[in-house]
C-alpha positions as CSV (number, residue, x, y, z in Angstrom):
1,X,-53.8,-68.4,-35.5
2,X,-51.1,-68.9,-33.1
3,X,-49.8,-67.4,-30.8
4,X,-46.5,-66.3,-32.1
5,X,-48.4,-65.3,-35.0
6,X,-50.5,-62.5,-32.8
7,X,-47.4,-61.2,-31.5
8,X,-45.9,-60.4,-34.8
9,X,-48.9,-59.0,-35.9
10,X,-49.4,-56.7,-32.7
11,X,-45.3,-55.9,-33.3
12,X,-46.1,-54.9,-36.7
13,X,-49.3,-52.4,-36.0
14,X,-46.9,-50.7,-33.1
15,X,-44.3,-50.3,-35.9
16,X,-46.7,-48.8,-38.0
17,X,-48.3,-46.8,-35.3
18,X,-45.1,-45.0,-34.4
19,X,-44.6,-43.9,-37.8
20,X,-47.5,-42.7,-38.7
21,X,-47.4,-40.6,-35.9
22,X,-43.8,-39.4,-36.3
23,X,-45.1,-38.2,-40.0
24,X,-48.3,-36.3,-38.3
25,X,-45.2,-34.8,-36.3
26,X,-43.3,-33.3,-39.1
27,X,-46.1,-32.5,-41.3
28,X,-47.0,-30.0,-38.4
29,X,-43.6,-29.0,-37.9
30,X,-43.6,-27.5,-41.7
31,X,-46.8,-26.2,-41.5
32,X,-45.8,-24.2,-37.9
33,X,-42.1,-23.1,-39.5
34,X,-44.5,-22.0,-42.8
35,X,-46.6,-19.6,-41.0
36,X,-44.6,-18.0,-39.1
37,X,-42.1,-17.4,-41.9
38,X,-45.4,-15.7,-43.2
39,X,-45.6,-13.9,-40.4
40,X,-42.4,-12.6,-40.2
41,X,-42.9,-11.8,-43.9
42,X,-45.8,-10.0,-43.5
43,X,-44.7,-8.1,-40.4
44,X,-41.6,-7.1,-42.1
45,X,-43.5,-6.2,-45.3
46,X,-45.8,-4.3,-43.2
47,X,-43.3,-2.2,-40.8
48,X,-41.6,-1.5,-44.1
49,X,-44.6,0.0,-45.6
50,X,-45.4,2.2,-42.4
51,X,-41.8,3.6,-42.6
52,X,-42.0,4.0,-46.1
53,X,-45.4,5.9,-45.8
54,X,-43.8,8.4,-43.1
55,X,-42.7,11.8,-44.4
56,X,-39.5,12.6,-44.8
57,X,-38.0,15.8,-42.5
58,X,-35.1,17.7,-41.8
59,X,-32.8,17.3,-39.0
60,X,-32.6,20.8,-37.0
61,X,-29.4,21.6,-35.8
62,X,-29.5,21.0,-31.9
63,X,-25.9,22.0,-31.3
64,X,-25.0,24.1,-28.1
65,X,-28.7,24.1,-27.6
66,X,-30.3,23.1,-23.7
67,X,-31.5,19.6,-24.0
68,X,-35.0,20.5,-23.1
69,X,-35.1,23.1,-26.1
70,X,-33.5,20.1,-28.4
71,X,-36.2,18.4,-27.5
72,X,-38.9,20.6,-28.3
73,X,-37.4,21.2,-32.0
74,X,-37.3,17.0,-32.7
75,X,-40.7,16.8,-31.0
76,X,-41.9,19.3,-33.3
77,X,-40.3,17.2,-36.2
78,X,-41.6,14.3,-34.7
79,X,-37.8,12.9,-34.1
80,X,-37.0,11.3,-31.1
81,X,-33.5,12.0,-29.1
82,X,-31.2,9.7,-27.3
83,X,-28.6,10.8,-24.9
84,X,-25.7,8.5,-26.3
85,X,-23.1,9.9,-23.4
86,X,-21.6,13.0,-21.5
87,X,-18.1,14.7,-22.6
88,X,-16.5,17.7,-22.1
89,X,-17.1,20.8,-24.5
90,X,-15.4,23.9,-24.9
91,X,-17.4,27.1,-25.5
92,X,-20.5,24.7,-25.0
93,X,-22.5,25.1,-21.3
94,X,-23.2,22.4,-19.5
95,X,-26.6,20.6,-19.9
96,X,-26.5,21.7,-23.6
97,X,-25.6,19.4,-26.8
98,X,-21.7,18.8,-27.9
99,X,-23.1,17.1,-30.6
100,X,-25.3,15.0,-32.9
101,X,-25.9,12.0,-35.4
102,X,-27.5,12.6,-37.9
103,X,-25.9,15.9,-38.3
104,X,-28.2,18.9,-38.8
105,X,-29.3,19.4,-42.0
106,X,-29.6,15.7,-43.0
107,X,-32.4,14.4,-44.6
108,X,-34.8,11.3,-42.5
109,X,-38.3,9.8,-41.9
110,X,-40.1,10.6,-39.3
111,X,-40.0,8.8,-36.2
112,X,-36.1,8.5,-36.1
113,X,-34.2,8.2,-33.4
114,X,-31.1,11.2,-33.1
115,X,-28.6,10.3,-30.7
116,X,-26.4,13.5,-29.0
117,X,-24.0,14.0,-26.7
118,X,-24.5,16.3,-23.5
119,X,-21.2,19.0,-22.5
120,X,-20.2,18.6,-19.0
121,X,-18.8,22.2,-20.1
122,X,-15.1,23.3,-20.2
123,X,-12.7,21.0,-18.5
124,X,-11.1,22.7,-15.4
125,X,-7.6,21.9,-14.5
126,X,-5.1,23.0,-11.2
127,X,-2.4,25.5,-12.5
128,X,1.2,23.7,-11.4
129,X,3.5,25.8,-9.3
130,X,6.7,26.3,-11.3
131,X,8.0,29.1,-9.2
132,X,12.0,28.2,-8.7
133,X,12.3,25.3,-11.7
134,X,14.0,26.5,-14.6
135,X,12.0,27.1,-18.0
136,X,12.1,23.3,-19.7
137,X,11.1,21.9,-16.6
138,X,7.8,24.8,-16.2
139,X,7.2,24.2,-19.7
140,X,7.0,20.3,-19.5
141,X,5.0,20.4,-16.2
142,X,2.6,23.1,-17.8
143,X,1.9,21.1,-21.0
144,X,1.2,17.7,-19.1
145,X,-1.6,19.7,-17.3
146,X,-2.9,20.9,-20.7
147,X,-2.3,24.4,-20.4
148,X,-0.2,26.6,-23.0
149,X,2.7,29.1,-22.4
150,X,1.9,32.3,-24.1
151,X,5.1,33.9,-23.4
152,X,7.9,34.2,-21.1
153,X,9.3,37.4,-19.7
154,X,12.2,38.5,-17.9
155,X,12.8,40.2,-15.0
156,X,15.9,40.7,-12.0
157,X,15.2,39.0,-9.0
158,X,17.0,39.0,-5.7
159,X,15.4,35.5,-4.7
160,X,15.9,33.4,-7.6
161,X,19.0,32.4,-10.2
162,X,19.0,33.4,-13.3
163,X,17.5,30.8,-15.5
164,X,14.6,30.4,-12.8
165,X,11.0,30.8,-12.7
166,X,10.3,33.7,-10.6
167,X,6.3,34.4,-11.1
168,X,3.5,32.8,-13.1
169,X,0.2,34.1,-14.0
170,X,-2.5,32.6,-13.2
171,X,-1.1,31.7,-9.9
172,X,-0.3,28.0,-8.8
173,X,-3.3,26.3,-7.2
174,X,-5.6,28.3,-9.1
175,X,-8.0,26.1,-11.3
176,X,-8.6,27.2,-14.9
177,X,-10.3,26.1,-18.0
178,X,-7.9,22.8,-20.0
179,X,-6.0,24.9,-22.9
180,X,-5.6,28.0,-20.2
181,X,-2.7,30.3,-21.5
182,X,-0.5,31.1,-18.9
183,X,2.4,33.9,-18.7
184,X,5.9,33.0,-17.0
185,X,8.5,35.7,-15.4
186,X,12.2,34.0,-16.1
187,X,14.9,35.8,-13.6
188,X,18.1,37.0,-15.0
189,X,19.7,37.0,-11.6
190,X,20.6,39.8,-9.4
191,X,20.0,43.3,-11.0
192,X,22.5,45.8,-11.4
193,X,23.2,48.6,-8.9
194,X,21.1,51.3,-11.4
195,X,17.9,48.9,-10.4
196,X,16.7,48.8,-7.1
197,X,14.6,45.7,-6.2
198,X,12.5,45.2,-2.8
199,X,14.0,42.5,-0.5
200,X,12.0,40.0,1.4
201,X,11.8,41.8,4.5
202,X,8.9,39.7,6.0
203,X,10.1,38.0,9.6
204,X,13.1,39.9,9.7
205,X,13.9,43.1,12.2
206,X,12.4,46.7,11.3
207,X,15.6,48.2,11.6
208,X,17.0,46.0,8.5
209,X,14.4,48.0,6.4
210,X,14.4,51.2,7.7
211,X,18.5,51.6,6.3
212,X,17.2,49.5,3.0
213,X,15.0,52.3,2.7
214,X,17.6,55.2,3.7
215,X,19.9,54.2,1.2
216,X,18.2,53.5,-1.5
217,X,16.1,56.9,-1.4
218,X,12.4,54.9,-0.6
219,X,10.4,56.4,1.3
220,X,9.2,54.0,4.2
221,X,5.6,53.7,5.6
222,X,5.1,51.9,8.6
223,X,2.0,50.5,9.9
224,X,1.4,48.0,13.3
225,X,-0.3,44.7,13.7
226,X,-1.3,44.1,17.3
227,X,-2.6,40.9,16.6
228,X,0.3,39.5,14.0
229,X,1.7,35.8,14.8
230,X,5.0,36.9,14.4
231,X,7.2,38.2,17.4
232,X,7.0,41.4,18.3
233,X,9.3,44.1,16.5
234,X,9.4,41.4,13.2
235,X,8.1,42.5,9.7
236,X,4.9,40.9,9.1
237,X,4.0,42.0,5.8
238,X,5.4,44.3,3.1
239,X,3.4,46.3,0.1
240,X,5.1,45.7,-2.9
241,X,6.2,42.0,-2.5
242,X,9.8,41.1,-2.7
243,X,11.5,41.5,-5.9
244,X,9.1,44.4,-6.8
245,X,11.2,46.9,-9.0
246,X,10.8,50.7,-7.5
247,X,12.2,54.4,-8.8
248,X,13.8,56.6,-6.2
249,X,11.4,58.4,-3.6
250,X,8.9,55.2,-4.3
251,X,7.0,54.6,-1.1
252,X,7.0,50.8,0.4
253,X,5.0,49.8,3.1
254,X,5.6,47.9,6.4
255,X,3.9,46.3,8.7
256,X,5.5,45.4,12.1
257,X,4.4,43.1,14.6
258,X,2.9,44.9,17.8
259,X,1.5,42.1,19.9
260,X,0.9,42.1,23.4
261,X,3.6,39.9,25.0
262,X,2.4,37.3,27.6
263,X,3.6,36.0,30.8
264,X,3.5,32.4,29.3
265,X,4.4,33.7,25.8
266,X,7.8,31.3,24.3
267,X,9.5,31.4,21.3
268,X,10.3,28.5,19.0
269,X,13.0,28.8,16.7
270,X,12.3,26.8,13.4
271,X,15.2,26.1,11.0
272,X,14.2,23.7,8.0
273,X,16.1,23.1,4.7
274,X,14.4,22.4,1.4
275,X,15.0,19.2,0.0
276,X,17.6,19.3,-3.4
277,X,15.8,18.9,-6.2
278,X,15.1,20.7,-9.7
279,X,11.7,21.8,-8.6
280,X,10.9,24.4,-6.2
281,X,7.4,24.4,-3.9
282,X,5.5,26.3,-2.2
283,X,6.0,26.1,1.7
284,X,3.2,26.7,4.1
285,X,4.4,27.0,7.8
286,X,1.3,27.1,10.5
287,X,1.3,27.3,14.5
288,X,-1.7,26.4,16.6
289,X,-1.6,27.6,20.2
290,X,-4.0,28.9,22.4
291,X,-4.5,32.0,20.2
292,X,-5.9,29.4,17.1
293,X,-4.3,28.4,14.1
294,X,-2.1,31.3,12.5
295,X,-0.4,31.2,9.2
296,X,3.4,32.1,9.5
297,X,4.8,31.9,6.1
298,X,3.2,30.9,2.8
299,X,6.1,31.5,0.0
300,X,7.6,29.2,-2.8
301,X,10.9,28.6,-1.3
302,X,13.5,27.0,-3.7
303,X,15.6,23.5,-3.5
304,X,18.2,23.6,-0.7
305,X,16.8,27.0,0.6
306,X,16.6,27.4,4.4
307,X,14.0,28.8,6.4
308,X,14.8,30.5,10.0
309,X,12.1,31.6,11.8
310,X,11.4,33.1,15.3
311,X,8.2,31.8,16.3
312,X,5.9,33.3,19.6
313,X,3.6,30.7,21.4
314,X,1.9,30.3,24.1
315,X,0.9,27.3,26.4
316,X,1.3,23.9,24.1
317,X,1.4,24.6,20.3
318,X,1.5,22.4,17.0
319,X,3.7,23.6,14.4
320,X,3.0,22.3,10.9
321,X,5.1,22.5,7.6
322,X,3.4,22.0,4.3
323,X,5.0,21.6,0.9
324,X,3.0,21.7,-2.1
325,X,-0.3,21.0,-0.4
326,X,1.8,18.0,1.6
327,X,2.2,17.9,5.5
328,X,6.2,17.3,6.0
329,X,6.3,17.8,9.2
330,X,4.4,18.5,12.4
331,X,6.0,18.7,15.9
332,X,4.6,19.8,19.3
333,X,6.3,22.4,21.3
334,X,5.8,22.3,24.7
């Protein structure tokens, strides 16, 4: 036989060779893909059965119950629970369930899994001042904090025009629970002279209030506050507040300013105008001297109002102005 005879037949037996053994290759493919389709079958047909075979129970009702007392009601039901997230619920504590899926009452097989959501509680929210705006703009800025205006009532005021916000209840700054109902006093100006309001005496001279008082038939009380911030002879507090309606021979009470005067004691004289605006704030002034920090005036004060104050210090001092929680200004006296 020749030679290029034995190469052709070597050629062929490789040929054959290859696919044979590409034939062993899919045969076993088939016969891998078969079993574990069998498997799968089988596993399926077999998880199926074990479900099936499971007794069916009743969902409890786990809502507005503590989580570790849902979880002794599905345990008992052999159900297992899922905490699927956290939101806020009204009426429902914290740590307690908002609610569930399944719902209670449903019909499933043991071994299911209930998902429920946890209450963070009621959602708290800051009560806006609206002292000085009129009543759309109170009524816009109390709805976009999700509280609710039960009513709005009327009253004189010597402070604020008529068609202005004079008080709120709650108070601004307070936080409440979201949906909070909150009552609004609307001014209808100056009263007439058969009403007698009470003025803002606070920082001003005792004398002002004393004829106030005489002439209006109130009887005056007068107390002293040796260690008052504000200068000495000045109204440093009043009982009723400002705009406080009174009948004749009411009694309102003063207290004056009695501090011990100092050989290095000053006195800064602070004049500050309200920006224009729609919307009132509330104005915080503070001075810290050597005596500490002392709060001088903490009133809502409305758009282009001024403030004019006689201030005592001692040594160097840092007087502050906040508006609305914001520091406007801050200047050291010397």
């Amino acid at each position: 036989m020749s030679t290029e005879e034995n190469e052709q037949n070597f050629e062929d037996f490789l040929n054959k060779t290859r696919k044979s053994g590409r034939a062993i290759w899919i045969v076993a493919f088939v016969i891998i893909a078969f079993f574990v389709a069998l498997i799968a079958v089988s596993a399926d047909w077999v998880m199926g059965a074990l479900v099936h075979t499971r007794k069916e129970v009743t969902v409890p009702d786990l809502v507005k119950k503590p989580i570790t007392q849902a979880l002794d009601l599905l345990a008992a039901q052999n159900l297992a629970l899922k905490q699927a997230g956290v939101e806020f619920g009204q009426d429902v504590p914290p740590g307690s369930v908002l609610r569930q899926i399944p719902s209670a009452g449903s019909t499933v097989r043991e071994g299911r899994i209930i998902r429920v959501w946890i209450s963070q509680g009621d959602e708290m929210v800051f009560v806006p001042n609206v002292v000085g705006t009129d009543l759309r703009s109170a009524q816009l800025s109390i709805r976009q904090a999700g509280l609710v205006v039960e009513k709005v009532e009327n009253a004189y005021s010597l402070t604020y025009e008529k068609g202005q916000i004079i008080a709120q209840t709650p108070k601004a700054d307070s936080m409440v629970q979201k949906g909070e109902k909150i009552v609004l006093t609307l001014s209808n100006g100056e009263p007439p002279s058969s009403v007698v309001l009470v003025p803002n005496f606070k920082g001003h001279k005792l004398a002002e209030a004393t004829l106030w008082a005489s002439a209006q038939n109130i009887n005056l009380i007068i107390k002293e506050d040796r260690e008052s911030p504000f200068r000495n002879g000045t109204i440093a507090a009043q009982k009723p507040a400002a705009d406080s309606q009174l009948s004749p021979g009411a009694n309102v009470e003063i207290t004056v300013s009695r501090r011990e005067i100092s050989d290095d004691e000053k006195i800064y004289h602070l004049h500050y105008e309200m920006p224009q605006g729609k919307n009132g704030s509330r104005v915080r002034v503070t001075l810290t001297d050597d005596t500490g920090e002392n709060e001088i005036l903490n009133e809502n004060k409305q758009p282009g109002s001024k403030i004019d104050l006689e201030i005592p210090y001692s040594g160097r001092a840092v007087l502050r102005i906040f508006a609305d929680g914001v520091l406007v200004r801050e200047r050291e006296i010397l």
